[in-house]
N, C-alpha and C positions, 0 to 999 in steps of 0.2 A: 647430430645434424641429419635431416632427412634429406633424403634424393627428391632432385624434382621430378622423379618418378613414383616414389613411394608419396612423395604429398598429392598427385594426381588422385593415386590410387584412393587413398584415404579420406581425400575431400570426397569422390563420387559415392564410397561406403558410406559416408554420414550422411550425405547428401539423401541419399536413396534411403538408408535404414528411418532418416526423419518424417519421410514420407507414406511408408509402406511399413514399417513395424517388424520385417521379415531379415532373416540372416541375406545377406551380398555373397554371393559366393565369385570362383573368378573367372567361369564361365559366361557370368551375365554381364558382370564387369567387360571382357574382353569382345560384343555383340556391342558395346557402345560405339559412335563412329566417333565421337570425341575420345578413343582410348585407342590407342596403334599397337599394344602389346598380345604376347600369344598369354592362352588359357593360364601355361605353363608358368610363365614369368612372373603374371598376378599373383598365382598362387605362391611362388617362391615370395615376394615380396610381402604377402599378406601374412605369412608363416611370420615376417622376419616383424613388420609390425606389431604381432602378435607378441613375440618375444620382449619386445621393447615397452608393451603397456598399452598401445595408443587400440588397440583389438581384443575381442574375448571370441573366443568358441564356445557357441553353445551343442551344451549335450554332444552326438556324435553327427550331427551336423558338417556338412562341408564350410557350411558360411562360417562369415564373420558378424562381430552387430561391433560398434564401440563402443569402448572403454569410456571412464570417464574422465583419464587423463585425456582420451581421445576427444571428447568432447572437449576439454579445455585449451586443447592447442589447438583446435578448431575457429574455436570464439577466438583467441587470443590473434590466432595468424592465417587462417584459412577462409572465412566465413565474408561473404559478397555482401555488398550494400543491397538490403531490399527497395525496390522503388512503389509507392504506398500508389494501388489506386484511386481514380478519380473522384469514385464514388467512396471510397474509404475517408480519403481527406475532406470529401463535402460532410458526411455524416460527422466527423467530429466537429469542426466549423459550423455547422447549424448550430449546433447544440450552443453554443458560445456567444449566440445569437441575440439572445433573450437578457439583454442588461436590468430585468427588473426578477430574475431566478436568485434564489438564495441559494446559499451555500452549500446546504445540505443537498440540494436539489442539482446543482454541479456533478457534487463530487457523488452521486447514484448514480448519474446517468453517467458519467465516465465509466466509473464500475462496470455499468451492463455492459457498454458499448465495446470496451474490450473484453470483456468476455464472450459476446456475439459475435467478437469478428476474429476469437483466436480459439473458440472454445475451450478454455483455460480456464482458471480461477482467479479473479483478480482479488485484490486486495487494495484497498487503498485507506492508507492513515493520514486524516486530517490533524492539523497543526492542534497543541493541545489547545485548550480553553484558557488557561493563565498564560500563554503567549501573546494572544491579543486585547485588544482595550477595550473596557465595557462602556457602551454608550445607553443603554437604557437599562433601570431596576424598577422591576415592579413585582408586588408580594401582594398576591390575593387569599384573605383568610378563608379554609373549606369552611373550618368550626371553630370555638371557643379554645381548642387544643390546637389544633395544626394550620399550615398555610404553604403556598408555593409558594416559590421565588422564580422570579424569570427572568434569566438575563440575557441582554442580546447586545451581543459584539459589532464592534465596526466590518468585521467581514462576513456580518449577515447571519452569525452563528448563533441560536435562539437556545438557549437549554432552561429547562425544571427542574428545578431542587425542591423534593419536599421537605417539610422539617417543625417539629415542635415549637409551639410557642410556648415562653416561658411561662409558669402560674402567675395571672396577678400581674401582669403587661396593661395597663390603659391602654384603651383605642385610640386617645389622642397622643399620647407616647409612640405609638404605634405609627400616626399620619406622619408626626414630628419626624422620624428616626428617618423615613423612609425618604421626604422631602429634604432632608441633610445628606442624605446618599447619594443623592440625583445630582443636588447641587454640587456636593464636593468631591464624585468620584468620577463623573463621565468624562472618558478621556484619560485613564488611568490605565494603566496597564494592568491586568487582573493580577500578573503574580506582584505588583506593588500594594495591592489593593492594601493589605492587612500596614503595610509601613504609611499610606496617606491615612488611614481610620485612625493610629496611634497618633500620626502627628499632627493633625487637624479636628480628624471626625467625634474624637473623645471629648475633644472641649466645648464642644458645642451641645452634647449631646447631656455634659454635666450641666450646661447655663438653662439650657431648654426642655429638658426632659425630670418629670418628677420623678422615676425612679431608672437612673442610672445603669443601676448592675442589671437591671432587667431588659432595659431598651440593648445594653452592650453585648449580653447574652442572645439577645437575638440576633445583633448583625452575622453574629459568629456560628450560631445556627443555619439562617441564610448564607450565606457565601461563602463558607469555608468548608462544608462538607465535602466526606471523599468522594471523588467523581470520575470513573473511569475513564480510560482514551477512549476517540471516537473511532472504532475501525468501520469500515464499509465495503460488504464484501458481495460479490455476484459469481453464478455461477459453477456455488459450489460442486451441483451434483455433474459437470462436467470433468470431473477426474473421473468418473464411472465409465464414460465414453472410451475411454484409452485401453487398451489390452494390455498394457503393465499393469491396472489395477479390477482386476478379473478378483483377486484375495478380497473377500470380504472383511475381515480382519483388518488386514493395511490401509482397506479407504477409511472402517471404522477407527482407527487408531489416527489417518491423516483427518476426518472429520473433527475427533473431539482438537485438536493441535489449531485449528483455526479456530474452533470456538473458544480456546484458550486465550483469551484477548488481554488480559498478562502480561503472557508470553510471548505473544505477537509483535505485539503493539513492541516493546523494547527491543525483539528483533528489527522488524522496519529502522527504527530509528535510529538503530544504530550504523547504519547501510552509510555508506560517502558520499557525498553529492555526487550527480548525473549518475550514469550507468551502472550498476554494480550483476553482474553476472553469479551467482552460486551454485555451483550445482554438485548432483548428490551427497555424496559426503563432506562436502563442506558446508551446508546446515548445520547448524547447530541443534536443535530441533529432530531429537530422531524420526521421529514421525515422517521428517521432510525428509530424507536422507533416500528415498529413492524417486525424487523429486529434482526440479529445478525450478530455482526463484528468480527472478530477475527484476530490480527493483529500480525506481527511477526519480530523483526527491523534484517537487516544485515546491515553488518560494510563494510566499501569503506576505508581503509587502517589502522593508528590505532585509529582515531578519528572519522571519515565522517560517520553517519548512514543515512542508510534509512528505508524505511520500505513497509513490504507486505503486505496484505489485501484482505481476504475474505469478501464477504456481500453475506447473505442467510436469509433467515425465520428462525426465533427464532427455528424450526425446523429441526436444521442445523444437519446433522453427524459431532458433534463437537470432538469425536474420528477421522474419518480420515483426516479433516480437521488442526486439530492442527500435527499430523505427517507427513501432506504433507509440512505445512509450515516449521516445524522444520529441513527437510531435506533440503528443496529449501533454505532455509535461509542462512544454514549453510555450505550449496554447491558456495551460493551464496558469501558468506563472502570470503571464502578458495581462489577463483578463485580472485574474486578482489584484494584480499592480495596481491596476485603473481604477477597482471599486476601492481597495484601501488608500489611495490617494485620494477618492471622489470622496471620501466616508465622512 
C-alpha cells in the first residue's frame, strides 16, 4: 500500500515524464508548489518506489522515468478525468454531420481525426463483412472469363470481389442467377447467406436455370471468397515523432506488425467492450511491447462491434486518450444505430 505521499510523488513523475520524455529527478520534484516535501525526502521515497517496481533508473542518472507497473497503477488508480476541448468535441461532431457519408468514409475520417489530435497511431477495425446484411448484389462481367461482384451492406459497406466465371455459364443463366439473389437474399445476414442459397436459392436456380452446377458454381465464386478484415489505419509514421522510437529497426519491426492485418485484426477484436488499456508488455504482439494500445469497441446496430485503436509509447497521455476514444466511440455507436435502423 502506498503513502499518500509516495502516490503524490509518483503521479507528478508520470505526469511530467508524459510530457517531457526526460528522467524527474527530486530536486525539480521538490521546486513544485504543489509538492511541500525537501530534495531529500523525494529522493528517499523515490529510491523506495524504485525498489517496489512502480520506477526505473536510467543509466547513472539521478532521475526517475516509470516503470510499466508504474504506469499501470497509474491508469488503474492515479490518472485525472481529461476535459475534451471545445474545439476538439466540435471537430468530432462535424464530422457526424453528414447523414448521406458512407461508412467507409466515417470510419477514415475518425482515423485521421484521432491521429491529428494525439499524434499517435490509430487503428480502427470495422465490423467484419458477414456481420451485416446484404441489401444489394450486382456482378458486372470485365470478360468472357471473369467478373466483379459488389456487394453493399445495410451499413453503407460497399466491397469487390473479383472472380472467375465458370466455362460454359449462359448469359441468360447469368441474368437469371443474379435476379434470384436480389430477390431472395436482401436482408440476409451475410454469414446466413450460404444456409438461405441451400434452402431456397438452389431450387429455384434448378427450375430456372439451364445449367445448374454452372449457375451454383458461380454464386460460390461470387460471394463466398476469402476476404480479409477491414482495418483502417492513420498516422502511421507518427511513432517516428517520439524519442522512444529513434531505433530504426523497432519502428521497422513496429511498421511491418500493423501491416500484418492478420494479426491485428484478431488482436482488436479480441479487446472487452469499452475501455481496454494495454500497455507494453502486456501486448501480445512483440513488436508492440514497447508500446501502448488502448482500444475502445463501438456497436454497428444491436449486435455488430467494432473497434478503435490508439498505439503510442508506453508514454502515452493515457488521460486524453482514453476521453477521446470514449467520445468518438460513443458518437460512433449513436450514429450507426440511426443508419442501421433507417437501412
Amino acid at each position: 500500500m502506498l503513502t499518500e505521499r509516495q502516490l503524490l510523488i509518483l503521479q507528478v513523475i508520470i505526469d511530467d515524464f508524459i510530457h517531457t520524455a526526460q528522467p524527474i529527478g527530486s530536486r525539480a520534484i521538490s521546486k513544485r508548489e504543489d509538492v511541500k516535501y525537501s530534495s531529500a525526502t523525494i529522493r528517499n521515497e523515490m529510491a523506495d518506489l524504485e525498489e517496489m517496481g512502480f520506477l526505473e533508473k536510467t543509466h547513472s542518472s539521478s532521475g526517475r522515468i516509470p516503470s510499466e507497473q508504474g504506469y499501470r497503477f497509474y491508469v488503474d488508480h492515479l490518472m485525472s478525468p481529461f476535459l475534451l476541448s471545445g474545439q476538439d468535441m466540435n471537430l468530432i461532431q462535424s464530422m457526424f454531420g453528414d447523414q448521406l457519408m458512407e461508412f467507409e468514409r466515417v470510419v477514415n475520417k475518425s482515423a485521421q481525426i484521432l491521429s491529428d489530435l494525439t499524434n499517435y497511431t490509430s487503428i480502427i477495425l470495422g465490423p467484419e463483412v458477414f456481420e451485416t446484411e446484404l441489401k444489394q448484389l450486382q456482378i458486372l462481367p470485365l470478360n468472357n472469363q471473369s467478373a466483379v461482384a459488389i456487394l453493399v451492406t445495410n451499413t453503407g459497406h460497399v466491397e469487390h470481389r473479383s472472380f472467375t466465371i465458370p466455362v460454359g455459364l449462359e448469359p441468360s443463366d447469368l441474368e437469371k442467377t443474379v435476379r434470384i439473389l436480389n430477390d431472395k437474399l436482401k436482408g440476409v445476414p451475410i454469414y446466413k447467406l450460404n444456409e438461405k442459397i441451400e434452402r431456397e436459392v438452389v431450387t429455384l436456380l434448378k427450375k430456372h436455370t439451364t445449367d445448374f452446377k454452372k449457375s451454383y458454381d458461380y454464386i460460390q465464386a461470387a460471394l463466398f471468397s476469402e476476404e480479409p478484415t477491414q482495418l483502417y489505419v492513420s498516422g502511421k509514421t507518427n511513432i517516428m515523432m517520439q524519442p522512444e522510437f529513434k531505433d530504426i529497426e523497432k519502428v521497422r519491426n513496429l511498421f511491418s506488425a500493423i501491416e500484418e492485418e492478420n494479426q491485428i485484426a484478431p488482436l482488436l477484436r479480441s479487446q472487452n467492450k469499452g475501455i481496454n488499456v494495454i500497455i507494453g508488455h502486456e501486448n501480445e504482439h512483440a513488436a508492440m511491447r514497447d508500446c501502448s494500445l488502448i482500444t475502445a469497441s463501438y456497436a454497428l446496430g444491436e449486435e455488430h462491434m467494432g473497434t478503435i485503436a490508439l498505439l503510442g509509447p508506453t508514454r502515452m497521455e493515457y488521460s486524453k486518450v482514453i476521453s477521446l476514444l470514449n467520445v468518438l466511440s460513443n458518437q460512433m455507436t449513436k450514429t450507426f444505430k440511426s443508419w442501421y435502423q433507417n437501412s
